[in-house]
C-alpha positions as CSV (number, residue, x, y, z in Angstrom):
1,X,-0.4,-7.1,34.7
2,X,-3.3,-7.7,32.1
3,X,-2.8,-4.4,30.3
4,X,1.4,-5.0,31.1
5,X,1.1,-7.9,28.6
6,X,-1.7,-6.8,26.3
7,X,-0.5,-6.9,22.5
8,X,-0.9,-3.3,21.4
9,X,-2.5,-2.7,18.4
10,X,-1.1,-1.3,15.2
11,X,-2.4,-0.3,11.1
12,X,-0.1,-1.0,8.0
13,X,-0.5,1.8,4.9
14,X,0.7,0.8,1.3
15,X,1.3,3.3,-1.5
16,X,2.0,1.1,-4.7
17,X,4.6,2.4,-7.5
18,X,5.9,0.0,-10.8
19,X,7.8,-3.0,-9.5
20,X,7.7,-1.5,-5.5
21,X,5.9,0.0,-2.8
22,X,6.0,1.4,0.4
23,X,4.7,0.0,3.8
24,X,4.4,1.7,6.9
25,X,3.3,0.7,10.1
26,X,1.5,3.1,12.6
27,X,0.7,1.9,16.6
28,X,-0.4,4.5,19.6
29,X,-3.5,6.0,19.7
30,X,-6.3,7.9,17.4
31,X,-5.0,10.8,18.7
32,X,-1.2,10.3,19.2
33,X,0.0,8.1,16.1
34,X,3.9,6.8,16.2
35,X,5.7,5.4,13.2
36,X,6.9,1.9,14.4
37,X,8.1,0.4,11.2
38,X,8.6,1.7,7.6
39,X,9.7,0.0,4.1
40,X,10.3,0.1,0.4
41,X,9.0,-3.7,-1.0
42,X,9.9,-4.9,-4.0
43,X,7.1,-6.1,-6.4
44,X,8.6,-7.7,-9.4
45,X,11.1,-10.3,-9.4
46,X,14.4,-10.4,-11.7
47,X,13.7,-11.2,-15.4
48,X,10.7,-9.2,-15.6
49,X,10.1,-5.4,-16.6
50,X,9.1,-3.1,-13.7
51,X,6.4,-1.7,-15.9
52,X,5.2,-5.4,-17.3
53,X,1.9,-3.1,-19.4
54,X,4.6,-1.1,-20.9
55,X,6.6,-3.8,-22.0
56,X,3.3,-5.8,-23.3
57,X,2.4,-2.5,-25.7
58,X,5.3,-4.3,-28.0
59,X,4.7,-7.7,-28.1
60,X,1.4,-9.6,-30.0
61,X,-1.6,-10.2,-27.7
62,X,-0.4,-13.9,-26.7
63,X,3.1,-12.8,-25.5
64,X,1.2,-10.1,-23.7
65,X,-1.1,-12.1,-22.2
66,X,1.6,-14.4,-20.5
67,X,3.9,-11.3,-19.5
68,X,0.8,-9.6,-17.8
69,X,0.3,-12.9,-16.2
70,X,3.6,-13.6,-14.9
71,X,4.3,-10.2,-13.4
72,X,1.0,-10.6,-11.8
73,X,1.7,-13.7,-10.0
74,X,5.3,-12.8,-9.5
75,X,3.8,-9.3,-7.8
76,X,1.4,-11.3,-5.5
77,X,4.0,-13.4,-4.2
78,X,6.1,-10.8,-3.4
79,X,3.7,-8.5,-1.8
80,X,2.4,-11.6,0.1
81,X,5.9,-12.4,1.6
82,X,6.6,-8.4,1.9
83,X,3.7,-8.4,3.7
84,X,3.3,-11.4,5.7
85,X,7.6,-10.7,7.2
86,X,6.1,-6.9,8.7
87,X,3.4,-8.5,10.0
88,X,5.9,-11.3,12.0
89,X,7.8,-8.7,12.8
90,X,5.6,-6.6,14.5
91,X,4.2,-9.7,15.8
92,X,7.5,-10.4,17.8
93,X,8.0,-6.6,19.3
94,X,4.5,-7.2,20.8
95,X,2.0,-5.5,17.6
96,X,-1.3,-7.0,16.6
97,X,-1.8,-5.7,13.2
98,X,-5.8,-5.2,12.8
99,X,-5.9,-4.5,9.3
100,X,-4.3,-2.6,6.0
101,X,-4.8,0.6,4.0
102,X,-4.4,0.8,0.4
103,X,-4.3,3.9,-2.1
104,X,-6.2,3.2,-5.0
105,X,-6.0,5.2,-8.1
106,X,-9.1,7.6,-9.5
107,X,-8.3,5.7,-13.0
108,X,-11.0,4.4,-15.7
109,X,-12.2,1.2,-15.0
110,X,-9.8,-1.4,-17.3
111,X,-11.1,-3.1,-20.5
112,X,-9.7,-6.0,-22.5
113,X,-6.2,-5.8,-22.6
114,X,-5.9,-5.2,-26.4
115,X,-7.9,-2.1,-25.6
116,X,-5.7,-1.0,-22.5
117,X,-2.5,-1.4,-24.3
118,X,-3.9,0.7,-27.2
119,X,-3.8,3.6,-25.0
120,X,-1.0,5.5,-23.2
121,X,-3.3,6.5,-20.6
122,X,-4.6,2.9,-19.8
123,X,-1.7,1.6,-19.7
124,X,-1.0,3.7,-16.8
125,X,-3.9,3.0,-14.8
126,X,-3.2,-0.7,-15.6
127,X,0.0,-0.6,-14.3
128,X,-1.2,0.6,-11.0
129,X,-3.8,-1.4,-10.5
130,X,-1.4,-4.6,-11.1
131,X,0.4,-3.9,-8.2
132,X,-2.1,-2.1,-6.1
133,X,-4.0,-5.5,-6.6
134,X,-1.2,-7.3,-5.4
135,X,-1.4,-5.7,-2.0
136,X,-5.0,-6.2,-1.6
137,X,-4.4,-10.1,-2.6
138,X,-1.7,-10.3,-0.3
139,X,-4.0,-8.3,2.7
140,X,-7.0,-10.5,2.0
141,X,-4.4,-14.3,2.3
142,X,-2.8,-12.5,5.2
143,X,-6.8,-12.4,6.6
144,X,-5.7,-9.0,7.1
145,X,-9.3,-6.4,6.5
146,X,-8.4,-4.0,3.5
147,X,-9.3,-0.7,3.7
148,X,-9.7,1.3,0.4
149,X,-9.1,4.8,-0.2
150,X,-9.4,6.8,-3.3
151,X,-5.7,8.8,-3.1
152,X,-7.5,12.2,-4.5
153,X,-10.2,11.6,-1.3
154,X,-7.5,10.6,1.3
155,X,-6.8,14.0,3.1
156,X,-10.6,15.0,2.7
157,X,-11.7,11.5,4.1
158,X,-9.0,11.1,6.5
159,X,-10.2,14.6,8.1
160,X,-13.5,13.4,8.3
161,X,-12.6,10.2,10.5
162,X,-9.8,11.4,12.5
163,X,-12.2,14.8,13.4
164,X,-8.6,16.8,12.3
165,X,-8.7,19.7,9.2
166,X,-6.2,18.9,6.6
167,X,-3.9,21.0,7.2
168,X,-3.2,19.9,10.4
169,X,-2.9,16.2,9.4
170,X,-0.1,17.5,6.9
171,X,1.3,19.0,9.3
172,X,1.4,16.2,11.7
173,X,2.6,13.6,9.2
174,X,5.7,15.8,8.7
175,X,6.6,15.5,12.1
176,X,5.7,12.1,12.6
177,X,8.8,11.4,10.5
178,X,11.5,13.3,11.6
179,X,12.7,10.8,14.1
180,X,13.3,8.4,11.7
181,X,15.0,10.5,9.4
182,X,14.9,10.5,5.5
183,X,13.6,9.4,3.4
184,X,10.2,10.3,4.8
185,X,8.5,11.6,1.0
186,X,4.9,11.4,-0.1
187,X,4.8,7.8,-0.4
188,X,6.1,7.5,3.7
189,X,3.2,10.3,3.8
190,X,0.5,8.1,2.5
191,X,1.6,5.4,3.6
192,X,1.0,6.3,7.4
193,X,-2.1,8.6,7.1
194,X,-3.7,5.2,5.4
195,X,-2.3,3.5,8.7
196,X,-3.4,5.4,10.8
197,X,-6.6,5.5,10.1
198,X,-6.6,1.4,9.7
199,X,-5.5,2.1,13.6
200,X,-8.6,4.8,14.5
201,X,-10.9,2.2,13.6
202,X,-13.0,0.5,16.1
């Protein structure tokens, strides 16, 4: 009866874009993964650009400054509540969520911000980070443990903890998605290999 009513366990993966990301939830085992829940967020409320950095490269240092700030805030609340409704649902279909994974970017570290919006590449990477920031703020008030993987190192590290080649994992995360249907793209992809291995953990 114990194991009857025992909360199963399950791992949340985020892929962050500009203004949105994608969460996916992943329960079973190690070795038998199963897609229980998958969504695009929004990260940027109306009124504000979807790219906040790109709209800052126009504006004078101040009026950056205070767009940067806003979108931040407004991306942290949203993630938080993005996050914190998955987690309530799973919570009522019987999930304990043990943790998230988050791709992070192989970017430059950021400088000021009069630097970053100097250059077309930085403002990229800051751009990213804004929102891939949000999700680990909204992991960390959700007392949720954040676990961070370099997107370049995923498969390679991935392999290395789930004892599966590559290849195989690709292969895998194909199928894992064809019973929900589209769309299942890379973002669904990462999403659920980050997942999953939040779920192999001990």
């Amino acid at each position: 009866m114990a194991e009857t009513n025992a909360r199963r366990r399950a791992g949340i993966g985020c892929r962050a874009h500009s203004g949105w990301a994608v969460m996916v939830a992943v329960s079973g085992t190690k070795d038998a993964p199963q897609i229980i829940d998958r969504r695009r967020v929004e990260l940027i409320t109306s009124g504000l650009p979807k790219q906040p950095y790109h709209a800052a490269e126009k504006l004078g240092l101040t009026d950056a400054q205070r767009l940067i700030r806003e979108s931040a805030n407004a991306a942290r609340n949203l993630a938080r509540h993005a996050l914190r409704a998955l987690v309530d649902t799973l919570g009522h279909e019987g999930y304990s969520v043990t943790g998230v994974g988050i791709a992070l970017s192989s970017g430059r570290t950021l400088g000021a911000l009069a630097a970053t919006l100097a250059s077309h590449a930085m403002i990229h990477t800051a751009e990213g980070e804004l929102f891939r920031n949000a999700l680990i703020a909204a992991s960390e008030q959700c007392q949720l443990p954040v676990t961070r993987v370099r997107e370049r190192d995923l498969f390679a590290h991935a392999s290395n903890q789930l004892g599966t080649p590559a290849d195989k994992l690709r292969a895998w995360l194909a199928d894992l998605g064809r019973p929900l249907g589209p769309p299942w793209r890379v973002d669904e992809k990462i999403s659920a290999l980050l997942g999953w291995l939040v779920l192999a953990q001990p």
